[in-house]
TORLO-132826 format. One record per residue (C-alpha): z, x, y. Coordinates in nm, 2 decimals. Layout:
! residues N
+--------+--------+--------+
!     zz !     xx !     yy !
+--------+--------+--------+
!      Z !      X !      Y !
...
+--------+--------+--------+
This chain:
! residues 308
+--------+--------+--------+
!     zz !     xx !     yy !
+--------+--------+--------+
!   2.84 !  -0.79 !  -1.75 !
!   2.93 !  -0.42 !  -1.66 !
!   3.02 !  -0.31 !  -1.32 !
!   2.71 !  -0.19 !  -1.15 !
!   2.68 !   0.17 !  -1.05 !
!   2.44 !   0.36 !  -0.93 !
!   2.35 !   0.71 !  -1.00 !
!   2.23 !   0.96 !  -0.74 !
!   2.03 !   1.29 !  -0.78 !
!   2.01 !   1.50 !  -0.47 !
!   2.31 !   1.37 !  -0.31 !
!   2.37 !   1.67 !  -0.06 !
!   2.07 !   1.68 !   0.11 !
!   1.98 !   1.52 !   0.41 !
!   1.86 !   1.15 !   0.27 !
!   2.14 !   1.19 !   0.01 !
!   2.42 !   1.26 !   0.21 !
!   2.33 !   0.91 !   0.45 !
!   2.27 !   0.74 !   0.15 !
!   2.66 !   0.82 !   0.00 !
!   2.78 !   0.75 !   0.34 !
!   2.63 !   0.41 !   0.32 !
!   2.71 !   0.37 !  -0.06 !
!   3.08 !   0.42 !   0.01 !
!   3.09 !   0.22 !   0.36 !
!   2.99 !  -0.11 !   0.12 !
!   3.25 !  -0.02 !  -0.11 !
!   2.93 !   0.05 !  -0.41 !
!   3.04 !   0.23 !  -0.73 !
!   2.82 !   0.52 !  -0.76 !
!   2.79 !   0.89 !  -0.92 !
!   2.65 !   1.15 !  -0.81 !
!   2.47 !   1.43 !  -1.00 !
!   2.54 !   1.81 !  -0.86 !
!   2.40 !   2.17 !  -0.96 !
!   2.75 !   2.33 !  -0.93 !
!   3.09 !   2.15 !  -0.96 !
!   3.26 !   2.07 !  -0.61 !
!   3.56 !   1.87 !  -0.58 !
!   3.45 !   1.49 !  -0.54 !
!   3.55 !   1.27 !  -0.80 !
!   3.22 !   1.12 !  -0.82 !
!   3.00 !   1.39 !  -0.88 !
!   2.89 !   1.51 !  -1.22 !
!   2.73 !   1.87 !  -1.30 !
!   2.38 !   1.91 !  -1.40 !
!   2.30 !   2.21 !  -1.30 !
!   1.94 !   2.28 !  -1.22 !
!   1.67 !   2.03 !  -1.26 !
!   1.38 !   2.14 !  -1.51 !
!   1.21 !   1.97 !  -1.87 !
!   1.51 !   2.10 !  -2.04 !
!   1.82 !   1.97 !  -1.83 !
!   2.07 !   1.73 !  -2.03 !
!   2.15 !   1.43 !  -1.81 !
!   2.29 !   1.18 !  -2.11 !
!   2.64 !   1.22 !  -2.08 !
!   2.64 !   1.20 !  -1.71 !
!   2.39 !   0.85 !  -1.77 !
!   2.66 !   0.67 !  -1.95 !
!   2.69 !   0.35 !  -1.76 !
!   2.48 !   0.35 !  -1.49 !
!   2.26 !   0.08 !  -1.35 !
!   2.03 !   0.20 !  -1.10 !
!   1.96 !   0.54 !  -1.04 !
!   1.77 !   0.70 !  -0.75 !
!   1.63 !   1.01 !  -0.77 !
!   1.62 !   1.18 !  -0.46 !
!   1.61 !   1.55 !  -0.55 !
!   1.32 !   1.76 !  -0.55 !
!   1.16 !   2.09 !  -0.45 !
!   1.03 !   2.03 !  -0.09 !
!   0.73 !   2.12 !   0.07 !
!   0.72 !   2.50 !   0.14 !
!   1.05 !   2.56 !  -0.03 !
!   0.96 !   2.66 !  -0.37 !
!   0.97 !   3.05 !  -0.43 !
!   0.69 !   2.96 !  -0.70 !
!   0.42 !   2.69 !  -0.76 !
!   0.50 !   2.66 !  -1.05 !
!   0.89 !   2.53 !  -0.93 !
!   0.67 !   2.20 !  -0.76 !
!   0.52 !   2.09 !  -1.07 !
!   0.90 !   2.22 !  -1.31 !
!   1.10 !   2.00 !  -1.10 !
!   0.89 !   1.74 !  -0.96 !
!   0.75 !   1.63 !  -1.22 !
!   0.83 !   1.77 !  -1.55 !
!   1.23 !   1.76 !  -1.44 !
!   1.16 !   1.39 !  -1.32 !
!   1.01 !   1.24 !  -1.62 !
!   1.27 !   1.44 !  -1.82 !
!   1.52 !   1.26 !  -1.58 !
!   1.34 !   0.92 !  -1.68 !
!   1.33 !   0.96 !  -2.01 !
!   1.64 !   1.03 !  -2.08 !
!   1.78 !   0.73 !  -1.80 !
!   1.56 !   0.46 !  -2.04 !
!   1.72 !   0.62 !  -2.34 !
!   2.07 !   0.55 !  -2.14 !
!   2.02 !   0.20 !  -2.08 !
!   1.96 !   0.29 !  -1.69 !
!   1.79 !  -0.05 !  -1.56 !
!   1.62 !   0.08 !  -1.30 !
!   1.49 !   0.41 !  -1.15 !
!   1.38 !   0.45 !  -0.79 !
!   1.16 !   0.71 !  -0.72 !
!   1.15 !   0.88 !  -0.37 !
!   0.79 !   1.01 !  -0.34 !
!   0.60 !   1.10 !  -0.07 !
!   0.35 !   0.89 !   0.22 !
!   0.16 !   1.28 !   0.15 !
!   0.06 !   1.15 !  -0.17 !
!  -0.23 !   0.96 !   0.01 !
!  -0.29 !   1.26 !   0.23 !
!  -0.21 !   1.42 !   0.56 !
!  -0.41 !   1.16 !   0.77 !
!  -0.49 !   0.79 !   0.75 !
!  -0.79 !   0.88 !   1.02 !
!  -0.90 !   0.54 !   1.15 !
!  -0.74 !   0.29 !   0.87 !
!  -0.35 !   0.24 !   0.79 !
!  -0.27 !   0.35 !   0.47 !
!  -0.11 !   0.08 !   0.24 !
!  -0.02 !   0.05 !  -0.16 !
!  -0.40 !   0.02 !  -0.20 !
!  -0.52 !   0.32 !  -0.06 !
!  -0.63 !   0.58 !  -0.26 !
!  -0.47 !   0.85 !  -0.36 !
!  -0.57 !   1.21 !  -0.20 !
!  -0.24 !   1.46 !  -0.25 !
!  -0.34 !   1.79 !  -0.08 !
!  -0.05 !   2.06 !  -0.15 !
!   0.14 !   2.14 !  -0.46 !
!   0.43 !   1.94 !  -0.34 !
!   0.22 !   1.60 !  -0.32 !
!   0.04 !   1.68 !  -0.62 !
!   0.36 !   1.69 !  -0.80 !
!   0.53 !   1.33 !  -0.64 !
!   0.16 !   1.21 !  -0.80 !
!   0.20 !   1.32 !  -1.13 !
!   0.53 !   1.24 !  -1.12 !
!   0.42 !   0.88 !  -1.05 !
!   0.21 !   0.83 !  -1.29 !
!   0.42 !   0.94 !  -1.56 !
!   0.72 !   0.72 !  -1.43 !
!   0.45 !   0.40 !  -1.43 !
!   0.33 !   0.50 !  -1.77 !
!   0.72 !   0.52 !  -1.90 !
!   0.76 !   0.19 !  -1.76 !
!   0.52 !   0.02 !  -1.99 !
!   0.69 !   0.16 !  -2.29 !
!   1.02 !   0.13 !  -2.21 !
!   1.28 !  -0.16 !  -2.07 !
!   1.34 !   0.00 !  -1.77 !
!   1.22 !  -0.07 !  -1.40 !
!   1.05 !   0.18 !  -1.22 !
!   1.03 !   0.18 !  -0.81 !
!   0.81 !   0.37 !  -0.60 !
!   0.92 !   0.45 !  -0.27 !
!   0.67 !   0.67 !  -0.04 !
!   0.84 !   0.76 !   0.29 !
!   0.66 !   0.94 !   0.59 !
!   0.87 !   1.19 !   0.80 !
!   1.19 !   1.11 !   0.80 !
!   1.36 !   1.19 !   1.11 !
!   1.75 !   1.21 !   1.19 !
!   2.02 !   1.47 !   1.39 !
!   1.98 !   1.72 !   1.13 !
!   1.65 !   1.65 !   0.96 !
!   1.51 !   1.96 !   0.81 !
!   1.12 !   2.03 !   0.80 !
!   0.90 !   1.89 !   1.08 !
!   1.12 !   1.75 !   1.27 !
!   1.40 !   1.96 !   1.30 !
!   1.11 !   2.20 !   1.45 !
!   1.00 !   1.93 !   1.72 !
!   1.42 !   1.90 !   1.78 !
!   1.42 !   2.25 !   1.82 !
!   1.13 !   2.28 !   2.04 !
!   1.29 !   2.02 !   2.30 !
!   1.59 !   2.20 !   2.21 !
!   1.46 !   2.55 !   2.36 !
!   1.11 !   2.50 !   2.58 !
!   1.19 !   2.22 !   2.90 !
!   0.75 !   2.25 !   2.89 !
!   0.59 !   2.08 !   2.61 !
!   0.17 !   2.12 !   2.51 !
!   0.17 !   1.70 !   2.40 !
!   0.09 !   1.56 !   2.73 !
!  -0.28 !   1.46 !   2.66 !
!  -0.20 !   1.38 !   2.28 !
!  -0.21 !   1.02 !   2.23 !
!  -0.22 !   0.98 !   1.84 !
!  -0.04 !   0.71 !   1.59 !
!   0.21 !   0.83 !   1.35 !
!   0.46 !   0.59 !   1.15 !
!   0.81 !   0.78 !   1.10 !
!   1.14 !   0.65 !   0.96 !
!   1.50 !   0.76 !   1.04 !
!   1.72 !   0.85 !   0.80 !
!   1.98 !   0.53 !   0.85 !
!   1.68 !   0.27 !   0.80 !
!   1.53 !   0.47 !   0.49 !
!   1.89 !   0.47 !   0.28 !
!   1.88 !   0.09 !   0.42 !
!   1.58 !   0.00 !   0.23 !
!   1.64 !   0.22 !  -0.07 !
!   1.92 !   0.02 !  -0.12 !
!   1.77 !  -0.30 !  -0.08 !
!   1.56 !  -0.18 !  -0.34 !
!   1.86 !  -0.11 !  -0.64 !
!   1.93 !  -0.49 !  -0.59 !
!   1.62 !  -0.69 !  -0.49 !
!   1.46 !  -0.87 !  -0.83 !
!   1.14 !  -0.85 !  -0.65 !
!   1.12 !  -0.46 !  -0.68 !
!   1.07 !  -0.46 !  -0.96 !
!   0.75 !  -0.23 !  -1.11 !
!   0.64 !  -0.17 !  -0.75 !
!   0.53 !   0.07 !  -0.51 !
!   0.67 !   0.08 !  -0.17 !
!   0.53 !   0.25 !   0.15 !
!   0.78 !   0.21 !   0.41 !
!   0.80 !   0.29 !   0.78 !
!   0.91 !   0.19 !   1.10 !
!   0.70 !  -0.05 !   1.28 !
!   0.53 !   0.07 !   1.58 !
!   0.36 !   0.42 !   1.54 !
!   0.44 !   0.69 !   1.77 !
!   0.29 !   0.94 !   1.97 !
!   0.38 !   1.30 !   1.92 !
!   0.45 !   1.30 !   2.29 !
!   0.64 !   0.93 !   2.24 !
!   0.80 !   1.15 !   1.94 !
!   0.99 !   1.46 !   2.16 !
!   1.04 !   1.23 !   2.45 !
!   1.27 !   1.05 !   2.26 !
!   1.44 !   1.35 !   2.16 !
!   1.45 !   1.51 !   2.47 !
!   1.61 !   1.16 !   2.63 !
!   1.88 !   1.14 !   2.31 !
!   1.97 !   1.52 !   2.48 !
!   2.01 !   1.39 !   2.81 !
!   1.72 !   1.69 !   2.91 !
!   1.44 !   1.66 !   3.10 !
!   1.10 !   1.78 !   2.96 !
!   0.78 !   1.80 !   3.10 !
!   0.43 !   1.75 !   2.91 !
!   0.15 !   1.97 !   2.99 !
!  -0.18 !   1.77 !   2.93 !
!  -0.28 !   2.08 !   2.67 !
!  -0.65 !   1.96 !   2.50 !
!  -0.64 !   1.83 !   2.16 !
!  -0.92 !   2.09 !   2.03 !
!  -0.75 !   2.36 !   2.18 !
!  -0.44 !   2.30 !   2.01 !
!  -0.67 !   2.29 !   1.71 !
!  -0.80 !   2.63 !   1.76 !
!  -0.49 !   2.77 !   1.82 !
!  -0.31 !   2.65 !   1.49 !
!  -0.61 !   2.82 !   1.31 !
!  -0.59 !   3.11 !   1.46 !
!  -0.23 !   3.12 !   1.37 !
!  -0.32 !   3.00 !   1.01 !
!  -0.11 !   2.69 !   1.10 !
!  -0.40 !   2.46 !   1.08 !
!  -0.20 !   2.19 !   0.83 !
!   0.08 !   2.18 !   1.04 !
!  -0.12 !   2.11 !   1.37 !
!  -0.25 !   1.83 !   1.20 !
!   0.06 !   1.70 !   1.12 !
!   0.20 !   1.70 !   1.42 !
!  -0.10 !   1.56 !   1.64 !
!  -0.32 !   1.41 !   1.42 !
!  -0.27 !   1.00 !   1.33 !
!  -0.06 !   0.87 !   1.02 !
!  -0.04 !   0.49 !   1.05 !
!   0.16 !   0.34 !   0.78 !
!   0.18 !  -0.07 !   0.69 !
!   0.47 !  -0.18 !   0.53 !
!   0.37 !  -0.51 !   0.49 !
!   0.45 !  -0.55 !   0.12 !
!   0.80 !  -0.43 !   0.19 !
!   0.87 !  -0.63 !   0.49 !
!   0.74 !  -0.99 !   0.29 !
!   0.84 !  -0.91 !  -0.07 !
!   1.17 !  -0.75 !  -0.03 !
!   1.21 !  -0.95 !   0.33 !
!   1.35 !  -0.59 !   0.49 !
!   1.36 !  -0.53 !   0.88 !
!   1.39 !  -0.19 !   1.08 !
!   1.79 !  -0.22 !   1.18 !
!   1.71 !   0.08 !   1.41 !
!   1.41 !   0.21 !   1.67 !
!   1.38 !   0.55 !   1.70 !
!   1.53 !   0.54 !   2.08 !
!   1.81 !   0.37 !   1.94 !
!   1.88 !   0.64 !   1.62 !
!   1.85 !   0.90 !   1.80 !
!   2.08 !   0.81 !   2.05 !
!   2.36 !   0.72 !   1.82 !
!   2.33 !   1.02 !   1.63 !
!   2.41 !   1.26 !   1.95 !
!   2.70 !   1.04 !   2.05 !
!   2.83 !   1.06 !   1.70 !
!   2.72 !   1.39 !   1.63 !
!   2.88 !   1.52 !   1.95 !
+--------+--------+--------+
C-alpha cells in the first residue's frame, strides 16, 4: 500500500490555511494545489480553476482530495464565474481525480444549498433542496454532478455542507459582525432572539479530516454544525467578550430592522443575520462518531490570545 496523501484545493484561504496547519501538526503527507507558484514545497501550480484546467500531473498519487476552492458568494466579477468554477471547474476537477486513481473526493458545499432559513424545522440531509443565489445554485449542481460521477466511477464522493463559519479572520458575515463590535460599543440585537447553528474554523478542518479517513463516509452527505444554536445577540456578545470590550444591546424591533435592510436593498443579508438557521448534525455525530472539540466562547477566546 502507497503512502496516503491528501490533496488540497484552495489551500490559502481561510478554511484552507487551518486545514494545512492541522495537516502538518499530525505529521499528514499532503499537496497542495496553487494558482501561482510560491515557494512551499508542497504546493503544485494550477493556475486558475475552469472546465479546461489540467490537474493530472499534479493528481499523481494522491488519496483523498478536498476541494475547498471556489468562487464565494458576492465575489465573482461575473455570474457566469459561479457556475465556471463551481461547478464546471469542480466536476472537471472530479473527473480528472477518478481518472487519477484519487480514492476519495470531499466536497465543501454549502448549508445555503437548502436555503437561507430553516423557518420553524432544523434542516437535515433530508431536507429539500431550495439554493437561492448563483453561488448556492452552483455548490447544487456541483453536487449532483459529483453524485452522478460516483456511480460511474471507483471513487468516493463526500458532501460536506457547512453553515457560517466563523474564526479571527473569517471573511464574509462574520468578519462584518467582528467589525461591528470592533467599531460601534451600541449594538441594534438586543430584542433578537433567533436560532442560528455556526461552526468555527478549528472544529470544521477537524471534521473534514475525520472525513478523508472514516470508512463510514463514504457516498454521504454531511451537514455539520456546532451543537447549540446561537442568537445573533449570543453571536457579538461572544465577540465582544473575546475583545475584552464591553457592548451594549439596544432592544431594536425585529420588523424594523426588516424595513431598514429593504430600504437599504440589504434585505438577504438582514435575514441572515437575524433570521433562524438551525442545523442537526445528527448523522455526523452517530455515523462518523465526531464531537465539537470547541464552543464558540472557547474559539474565540483562543484565537485573540494567539492572534495577539
Amino acid at each position: 500500500m502507497g503512502v496516503f496523501v491528501l490533496g488540497i484545493t484552495g489551500g490559502s484561504g481561510f478554511v484552507g490555511t487551518s486545514l494545512i496547519k492541522l495537516i502538518q501538526e499530525r505529521n499528514i503527507s499532503y499537496r497542495s494545489f496553487v494558482r501561482k507558484p510560491c515557494p512551499n514545497k508542497s504546493s503544485y501550480t494550477v493556475g486558475d480553476i475552469s472546465a479546461d484546467t489540467n490537474w493530472h500531473e499534479g493528481l499523481s498519487k494522491i488519496s483523498v482530495l478536498i476541494h475547498l476552492a471556489s468562487v464565494a458568494h458576492g465575489n465573482a466579477q461575473s455570474v457566469l464565474d459561479y457556475e465556471k468554477v463551481n461547478f464546471l471547474g469542480t466536476l472537471n476537477l472530479a473527473i480528472q481525480a477518478a481518472e487519477a486513481g484519487v480514492k476519495r473526493f470531499i466536497f465543501i458545499s454549502s448549508i445555503g444549498v437548502l436555503g437561507n432559513s430553516s423557518f420553524n424545522e432544523k434542516f437535515t440531509e433530508e431536507s429539500i433542496p431550495n439554493p437561492n443565489n448563483h453561488y448556492t445554485k452552483s455548490k447544487f449542481e456541483a453536487e449532483k454532478a459529483l453524485l452522478e460521477l460516483s456511480l460511474s466511477t471507483n471513487m468516493e464522493v463526500v458532501i460536506i455542507r457547512p453553515p457560517l463559519v466563523y474564526g479571527k479572520k473569517a471573511p464574509g458575515n462574520f468578519g462584518l459582525l467582528q467589525k461591528l463590535v470592533g467599531y460601534f460599543p451600541i449594538l441594534p440585537f438586543g430584542s433578537i432572539n433567533n436560532k442560528r447553528n455556526v461552526i468555527s474554523v478549528d472544529n470544521l478542518v477537524d471534521f473534514i479530516l475525520v472525513c478523508a479517513y472514516h470508512p463510514k463516509a463514504s457516498n454521504k452527505t454531511f451537514l455539520i454544525a456546532e451543537s447549540e444554536p446561537l442568537s445573533i445577540k449570543d453571536i457579538t456578545n461572544n465577540i465582544a467578550e473575546a475583545k475584552n470590550k464591553k457592548i451594549i444591546q439596544l432592544p431594536v424591533p425585529k420588523w424594523l430592522m426588516i424595513y431598514v435592510g429593504k430600504l437599504l436593498g440589504q434585505s438577504s443579508l438582514v435575514e441572515q443575520i437575524i433570521g433562524n438557521l438551525e442545523i442537526d448534525s445528527t448523522l455526523a455525530n452517530t455515523t462518523l462518531n465526531w464531537k465539537q472539540k470547541y464552543t464558540m466562547r472557547e474559539s474565540l477566546l483562543v484565537d485573540e490570545k494567539v492572534n495577539k
